[in-house]
N, C-alpha and C positions, 0 to 999 in steps of 0.2 A: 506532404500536404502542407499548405500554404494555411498559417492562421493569420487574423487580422491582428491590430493593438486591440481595438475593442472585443473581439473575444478573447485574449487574455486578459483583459478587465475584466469581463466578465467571468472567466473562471477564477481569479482572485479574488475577486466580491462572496463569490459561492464558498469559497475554500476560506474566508474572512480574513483574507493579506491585504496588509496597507504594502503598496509596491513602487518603490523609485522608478523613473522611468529606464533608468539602467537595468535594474531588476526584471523590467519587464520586456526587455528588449533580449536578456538574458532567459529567461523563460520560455519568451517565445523562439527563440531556437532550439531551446532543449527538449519543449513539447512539440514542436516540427518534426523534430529527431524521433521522436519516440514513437511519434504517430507515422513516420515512414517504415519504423521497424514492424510497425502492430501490421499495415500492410503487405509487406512483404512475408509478413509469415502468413496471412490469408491466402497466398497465394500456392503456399506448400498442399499438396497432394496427399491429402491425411485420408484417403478413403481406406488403406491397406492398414492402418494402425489401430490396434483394437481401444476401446478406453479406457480408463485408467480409474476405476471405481473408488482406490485410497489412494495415499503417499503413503511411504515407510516411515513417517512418523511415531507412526506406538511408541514405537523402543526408545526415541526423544521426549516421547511424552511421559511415558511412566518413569523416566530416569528424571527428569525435572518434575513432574508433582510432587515425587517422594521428597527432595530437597527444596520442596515449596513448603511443606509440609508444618517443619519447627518454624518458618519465619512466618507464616499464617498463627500461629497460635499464640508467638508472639505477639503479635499485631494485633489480637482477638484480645488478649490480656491488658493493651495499652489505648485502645479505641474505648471509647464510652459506649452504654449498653443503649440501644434504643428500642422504642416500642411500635 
């Protein structure tokens, strides 16, 4: 899919980048890229796939809140109290 300059202006505006015209020339192929990928996978034949109600996340989750844990209390002991 072909973008214009002015619509990467316009999603840099949106996303609040100040962008060299390098930058945007740079962008605009890599969001070309991306949006030919998102394409091509519309095309895949997902009716025989069932859905996928979570990720196996838990077990990343509960193992990173616990060691979030002491640096939250931390952080609760050096923040000022608000009302």
């Amino acid at each position: 899919m072909s973008l214009s300059l002015q619509e990467v202006e316009h999603i840099a505006k949106l996303a609040r980048l100040k962008l060299t015209d390098e930058q945007k020339a740079r962008y605009r192929e890599q969001l070309e890229a991306i949006l030919d990928h998102v394409a091509k996978l519309q095309e895949l034949d997902t009716q025989d796939v069932p859905p996928t109600a979570s990720v196996a996340v838990d077990k990343c989750r509960s193992a990173w809140t616990s060691r979030a844990r002491p640096v939250n209390k931390c952080l609760a002991r050096k923040c000022p109290k608000t009302s």
